[in-house]
C-alpha positions, -999 to +999 in steps of 0.1 A: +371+390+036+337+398+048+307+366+031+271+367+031+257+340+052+221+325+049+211+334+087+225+369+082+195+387+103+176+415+092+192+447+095+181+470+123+173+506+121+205+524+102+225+538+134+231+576+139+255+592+114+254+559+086+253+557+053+231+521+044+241+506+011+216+474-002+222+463-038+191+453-049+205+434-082+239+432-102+255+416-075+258+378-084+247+385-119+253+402-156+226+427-155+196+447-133+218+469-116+201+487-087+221+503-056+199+524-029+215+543-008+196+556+027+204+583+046+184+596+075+150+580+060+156+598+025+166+573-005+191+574-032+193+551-062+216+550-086+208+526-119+178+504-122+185+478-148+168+448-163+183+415-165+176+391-195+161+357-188+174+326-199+165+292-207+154+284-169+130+314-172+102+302-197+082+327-211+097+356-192+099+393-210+123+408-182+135+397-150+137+432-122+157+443-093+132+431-065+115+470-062+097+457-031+127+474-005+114+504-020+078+503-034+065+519+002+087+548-001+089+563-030+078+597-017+116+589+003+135+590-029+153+621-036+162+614-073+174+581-092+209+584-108+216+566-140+255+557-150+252+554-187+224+544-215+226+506-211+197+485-204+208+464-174+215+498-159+181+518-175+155+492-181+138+487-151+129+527-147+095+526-162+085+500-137+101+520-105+081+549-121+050+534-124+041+542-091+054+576-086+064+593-119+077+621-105+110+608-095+134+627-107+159+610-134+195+624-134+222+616-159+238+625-190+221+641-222+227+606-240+213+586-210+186+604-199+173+609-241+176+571-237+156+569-208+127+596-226+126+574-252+117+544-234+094+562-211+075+576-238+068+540-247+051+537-209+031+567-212+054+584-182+067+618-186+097+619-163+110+648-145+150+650-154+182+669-149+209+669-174+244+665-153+280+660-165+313+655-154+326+678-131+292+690-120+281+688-079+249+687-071+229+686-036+202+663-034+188+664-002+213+646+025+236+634-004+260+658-019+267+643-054+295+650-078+297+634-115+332+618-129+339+607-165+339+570-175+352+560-207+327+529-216+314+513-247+287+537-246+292+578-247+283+601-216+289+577-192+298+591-153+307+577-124+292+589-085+305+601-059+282+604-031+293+627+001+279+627+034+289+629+074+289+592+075+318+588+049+324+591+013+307+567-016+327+562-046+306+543-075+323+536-105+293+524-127+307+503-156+338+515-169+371+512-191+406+532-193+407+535-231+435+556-241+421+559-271+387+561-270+365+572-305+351+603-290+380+615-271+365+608-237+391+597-212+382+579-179+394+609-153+416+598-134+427+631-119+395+635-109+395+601-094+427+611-077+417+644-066+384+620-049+409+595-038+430+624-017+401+636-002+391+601+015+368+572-004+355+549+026+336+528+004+345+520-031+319+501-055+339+491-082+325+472-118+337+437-112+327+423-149+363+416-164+383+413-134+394+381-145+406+390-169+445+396-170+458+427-186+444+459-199+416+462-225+423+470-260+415+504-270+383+509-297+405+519-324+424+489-329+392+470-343+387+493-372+408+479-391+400+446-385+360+456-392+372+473-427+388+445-438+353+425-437+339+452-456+366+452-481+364+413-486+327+407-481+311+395-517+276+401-510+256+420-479+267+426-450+244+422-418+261+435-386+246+425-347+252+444-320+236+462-292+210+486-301+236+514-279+263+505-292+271+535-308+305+532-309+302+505-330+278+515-351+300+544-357+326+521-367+306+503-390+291+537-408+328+550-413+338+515-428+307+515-452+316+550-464+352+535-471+337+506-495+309+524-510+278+510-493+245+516-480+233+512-442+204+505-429+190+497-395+167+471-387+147+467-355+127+495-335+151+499-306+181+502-331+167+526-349+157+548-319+185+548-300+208+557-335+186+586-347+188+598-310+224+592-311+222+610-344+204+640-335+225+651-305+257+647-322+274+610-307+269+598-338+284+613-370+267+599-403+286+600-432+263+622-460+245+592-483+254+562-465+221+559-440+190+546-464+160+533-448+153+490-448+128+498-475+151+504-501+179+478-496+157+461-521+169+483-546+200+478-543+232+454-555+239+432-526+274+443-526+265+474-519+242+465-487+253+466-451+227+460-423+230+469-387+205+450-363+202+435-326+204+397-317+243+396-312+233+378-276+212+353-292+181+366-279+154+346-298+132+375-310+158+396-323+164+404-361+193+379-364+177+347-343+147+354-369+169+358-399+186+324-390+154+308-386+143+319-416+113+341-398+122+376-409+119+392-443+156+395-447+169+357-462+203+357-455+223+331-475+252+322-495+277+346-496+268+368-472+286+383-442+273+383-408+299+401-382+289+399-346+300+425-329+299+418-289+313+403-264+293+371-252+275+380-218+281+351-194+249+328-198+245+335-239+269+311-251+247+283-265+225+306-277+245+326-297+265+294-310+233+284-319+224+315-341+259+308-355+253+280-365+220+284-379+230+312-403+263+291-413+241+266-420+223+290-447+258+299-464+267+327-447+302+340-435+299+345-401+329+368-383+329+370-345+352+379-319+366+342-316+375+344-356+390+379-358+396+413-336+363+429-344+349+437-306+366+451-273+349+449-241+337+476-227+349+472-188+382+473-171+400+444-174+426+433-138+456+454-149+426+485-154+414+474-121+447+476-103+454+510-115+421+526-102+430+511-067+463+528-068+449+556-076+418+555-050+433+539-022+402+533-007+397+523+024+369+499+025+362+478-016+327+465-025+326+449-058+300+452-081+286+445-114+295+409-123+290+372-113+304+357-077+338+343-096+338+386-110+331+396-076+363+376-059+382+382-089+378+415-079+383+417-041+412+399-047+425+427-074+419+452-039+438+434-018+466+431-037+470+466-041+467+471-003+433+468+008+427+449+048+409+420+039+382+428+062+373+458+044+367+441+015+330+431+016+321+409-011+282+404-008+251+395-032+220+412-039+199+416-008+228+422+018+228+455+037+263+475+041+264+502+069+291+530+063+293+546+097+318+570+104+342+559+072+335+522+085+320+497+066+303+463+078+277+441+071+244+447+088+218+421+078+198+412+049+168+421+032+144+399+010+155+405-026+143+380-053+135+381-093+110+404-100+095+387-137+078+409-161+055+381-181+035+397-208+012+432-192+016+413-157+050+429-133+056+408-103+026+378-105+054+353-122+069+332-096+095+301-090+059+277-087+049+292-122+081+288-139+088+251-123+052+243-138+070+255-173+100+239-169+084+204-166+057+212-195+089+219-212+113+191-202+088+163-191+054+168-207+017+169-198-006+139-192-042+148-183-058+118-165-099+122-165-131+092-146-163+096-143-178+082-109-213+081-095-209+092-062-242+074-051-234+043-061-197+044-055-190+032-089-167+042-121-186+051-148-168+060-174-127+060-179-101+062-167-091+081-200-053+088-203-038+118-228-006+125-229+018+150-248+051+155-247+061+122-249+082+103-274+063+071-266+032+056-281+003+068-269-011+030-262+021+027-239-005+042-214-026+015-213-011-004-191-011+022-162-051+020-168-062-007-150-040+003-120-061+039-115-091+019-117-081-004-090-070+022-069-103+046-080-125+010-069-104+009-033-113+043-025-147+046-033-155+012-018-138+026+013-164+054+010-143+083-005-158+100-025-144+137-023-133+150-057-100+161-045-086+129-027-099+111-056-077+129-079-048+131-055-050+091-057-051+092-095-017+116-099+002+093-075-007+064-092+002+081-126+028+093-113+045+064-099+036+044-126+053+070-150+086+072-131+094+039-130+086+025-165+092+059-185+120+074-160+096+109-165+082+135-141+052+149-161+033+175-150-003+155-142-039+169-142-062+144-127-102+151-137-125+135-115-164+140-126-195+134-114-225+116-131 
C-alpha cells in the first residue's frame, strides 16, 4: 500500500501519454473537495468545496482548497465539474472564479441552480452546462461520461473521465439506497458496464467506510420523524442542512400529516428550498409553507420550523436560539429534532447547542435518541459491492479523514485489489496514470487557504497562533519611557494585563525586574527601541512562565522623551 512521505520530491513534468491526478483538499479531511486532473497542459477539475473551520481556526469564515496549483492557469482549465449541490463540494467556486469567470460550470439542474445562486451573491455570472446521467461529453482531451449517485441530496452524478492514458472512475459522494425518496437509484449497471470496459484508477468516497454494514434506506426514518410530530406539545424547530432536501421533504410531508405550519428560517435555507421548490425536487404540500413572519400568529402546536445549525456552527439559527440571540425563544415544551449526522470535528459543539437548548426546557431528538437521520454515504458492506462490481485495477480513496481513507483501502483489498495499487495519499500528492498504471509522482505545496472577513488567502498559521494565545493565554502590554540622552528611565515600567484570572497587582512584582534589566542595558549603552523591548518581553515572559505557568502574548512599548 502506496504512503505519502514528507521528502516525497516535486513531481516532474507529467510523462508522455499520463493522466496527473493532485487532490488539492478532501483528502485527510470532512470537506473542500477539489481533484485536478492534467492532461497534455489542459486542466480538469471536478468539485471545489469549502471546509468549515473549527475551534483551532479563530475568526475564520471558510477554510479553501489551496487554489495556488492552479491560480496561473486558469486559461488551462477546460471546465470544472461539480458532483452534487453540497457545500464542501460547491463552496469554494466563487473564489476559483474570481479570477477567470468564464470557466465553465457543469453539473446537474439542481447543482448548478445551487451554484447560480451563490454566484449571484459574488456578482459572477458563470458560464454552465446542464448534464445528466447517461450523457457523454468531450471536453477538450477528456472524454467525460455522467453516472447516477443516489446521495442525501438529488441530481447527484458520478465521473468518468476517458483518455489514452487510462480510464478515471470518480465516484463523488455516494449511497446504494434501495429505496431512495425520489426514485433515484445509484446505477450500477452503468457502473458495471464502466467496470467491463476497464477503470485503472478508481476514486472512491471514503467517509463511512468504517462503518460495517449497509446504510439504511431514507424511508425508514419517516416514521420515526412522524412520531415526533405526533407527540410534540408545542413547536417544533427542525436543524438540518440548508440542502437537505430530502429531509426537508420529510419533514413537509409529516407536518401535512399533523396539521401544521412550516416555515424556514435563515437565508441559505430559504434559497436553496424555494430553488428546490421551483424545479420540482421538492414537493410542498398546498397550505403548509407560511413565511417566519406569521408563526406569530399562530398556536404553537401548530408551528414547525426548519433552520440550519444542526453542526453546531455558532452563527446559525439554532446556536443563536440556544443562546438566546435570535428572535425565536425556544423553551419549555418545545421540540427540537436534529436531523444530521455529526461531521467528524462537530461533536462538542453540537453537544453544546444540545445542551444549551435542554437547558431552556426543550425536547431535544437527535440521531443518538431515536432513528431520525441516515447518512448519506456508503457504508463498508456498500463499499464492497461497488468493488465487485468495478474491479478496478488501481483504488484511490477519497473524501474522508486518514482512519476513512485506510478503512477504505483496506475495503479494496479485500475484494481483490494488489496492495500496491492501492494508493492512499493526502492533499498535495501527485498520482500519474500512465498507460492504466498508477503511481506516486511527487508532491506539490497544498495548505489551508482562510477566507477571513473580505480578505481570501492573507490569514496564515502566524495569524491564527497570535489568536489562539489571545484566546487561551491572554494579552499583557508592557510600556517605559526612557531618555535616550541620558540613558535613564523616565517613566514606567507600566504593566496591563487581560486575560488573566489573577489580580492585576500580582504584576507588581515582575516590575522592578524590567527596570533592572531596562537600567543594565541602557547603562551598557543600548539604547535602540527594538532590543530594548526584546529585553522587556523576555523578562515578562520569563517572569510569567514561571510564577503564573502562562504564555501570554506580550507587547513591549518602549518611548522616547
Amino acid at each position: 500500500m502506496s504512503h505519502p512521505h514528507p521528502e516525497l520530491p516535486a513531481p516532474a513534468a507529467p510523462a508522455p501519454n499520463t493522466l496527473r491526478v493532485v487532490a488539492l483538499g478532501g483528502l485527510g479531511e470532512v470537506g473542500r473537495n477539489m481533484t485536478v486532473l492534467e492532461r497534455d497542459g489542459r486542466l480538469l477539475v471536478i468539485d471545489c468545496g469549502v471546509l468549515f473551520p473549527d475551534e483551532a481556526h479563530p475568526g475564520i469564515d471558510l477554510i479553501l482548497p489551496d487554489l495556488a496549483y492552479v491560480e496561473d492557469r486558469l486559461g488551462d482549465i477546460e471546465a470544472v465539474i461539480l458532483t452534487h449541490g453540497h457545500e464542501d463540494h460547491i463552496g469554494a467556486v466563487p473564489y476559483l472564479l474570481r479570477g477567470k469567470p468564464d470557466i465553465p460550470l457543469i453539473g446537474s439542474q439542481l447543482t448548478l441552480a445551487l451554484v447560480e445562486a451563490k454566484l449571484k451573491e459574488h456578482r459572477i455570472k458563470p458560464y454552465t452546462l446542464v448534464v445528466s446521467e447517461g450523457q457523454r461529453e468531450r471536453l477538450g482531451h477528456f472524454d467525460v461520461e455522467f453516472l447516477a449517485v443516489n446521495h442525501s441530496i438529488p441530481d447527484a452524478l458520478a465521473v468518468v473521465v476517458r483518455t489514452s492514458a487510462g480510464t478515471l472512475l470518480h465516484t463523488g459522494d455516494f449511497k446504494m439506497d434501495q429505496l431512495p425518496l425520489d426514485g433515484r437509484l445509484t446505477d450500477l449497471r452503468a457502473f458495471g458496464r464502466i467496470g467491463a470496459e476497464g477503470v485503472d484508477l478508481f476514486l472512491t468516497d471514503s467517509t463511512n467506510a468504517d462503518v460495517p454494514g449497509f446504510t439504511a434506506p431514507e424511508r425508514e426514518i419517516s416514521s420515526a420523524i412522524d412520531k415526533v410530530f405526533r407527540h410534540a406539545e408545542r413547536r417544533i424547530v427542525v436543524a438540518c442542512f440548508s440542502s437537505h432536501i430530502h429531509r426537508v421533504q420529510q419533514v413537509l410531508d409529516a407536518a401535512d400529516k399533523a396539521g401544521r405550519k412550516v416555515a424556514f428560517v435563515g437565508r441559505s435555507m430559504v434559497r436553496n428550498m424555494t430553488i428546490a421548490a421551483e424545479l420540482g425536487y421538492l414537493h410542498v404540500p398546498r397550505g403548509v409553507l407560511v413565511e417566519a413572519k406569521r408563526l406569530a400568529d399562530l398556536p404553537d402546536n401548530q408551528v414547525v420550523l426548519v433552520c440550519t445549525g444542526s453542526q453546531g456552527e455558532p452563527m446559525a439559527a439554532l446556536s443563536r436560539m440556544a443562546n438566546r440571540d435570535h428572535q425565536i425563544d425556544v423553551g419549555p415544551g418545545d421540540t427540537v429534532l436534529l436531523a444530521s449526522s455529526l461531521i467528524p470535528g462537530n461533536e462538542r459543539s453540537v453537544y453544546r447547542v444540545i445542551n444549551g437548548l435542554m437547558r431552556l426546557g426543550a425536547n431535544v431528538v437527535h440521531k443518538g435518541t431515536a432513528k431520525v437521520h441516515v447518512s448519506g454515504h456508503a457504508s463498508a458492506g456498500e463499499l464492497l459491492y461497488m468493488y465487485n462490481v468495478v474491479r478496478p485495477r488501481h483504488v484511490m480513496p477519497v473524501h474522508g479523514e486518514w482512519r476513512h481513507l485506510q478503512a477504505n483501502a483496506a475495503l479494496a483489498v479485500a475484494t481483490g485489489v494488489a496492495p500496491e495499487n492501492v494508493l492512499v495519499v493526502e492533499d498535495g500528492v501527485v498520482v500519474d496514470l500512465t498507460d492504466g498504471v498508477a503511481r506516486v509522482a511527487g508532491v506539490v505545496p497544498c495548505g489551508y487557504l482562510y477566507v477571513d472577513g473580505s480578505s481570501v488567502g492573507e490569514a496564515d498559521e502566524g495569524l491564527l497562533k497570535d489568536r489562539r494565545i489571545l484566546r487561551d493565554e491572554g494579552f499583557i502590554t508592557c510600556i517605559v519611557v526612557i531618555d535616550a540622552a541620558n540613558a535613564a528611565i523616565v517613566a514606567g515600567p507600566e504593566i496591563a494585563a487581560r486575560g488573566f484570572a489573577e489580580d492585576a497587582d500580582v504584576f507588581d512584582a515582575v516590575i522592578p525586574q524590567v527596570e533592572r534589566a531596562l537600567k543594565e542595558a541602557l547603562a551598557e549603552g543600548v539604547v535602540d527601541e527594538v532590543q530594548l523591548q526584546q529585553i522587556m518581553r523576555r523578562t515578562v515572559g520569563r517572569w510569567v512562565g514561571g510564577k503564573i505557568r502562562r504564555r501570554p502574548m506580550i507587547i513591549p512599548v518602549v518611548v522616547e522623551a
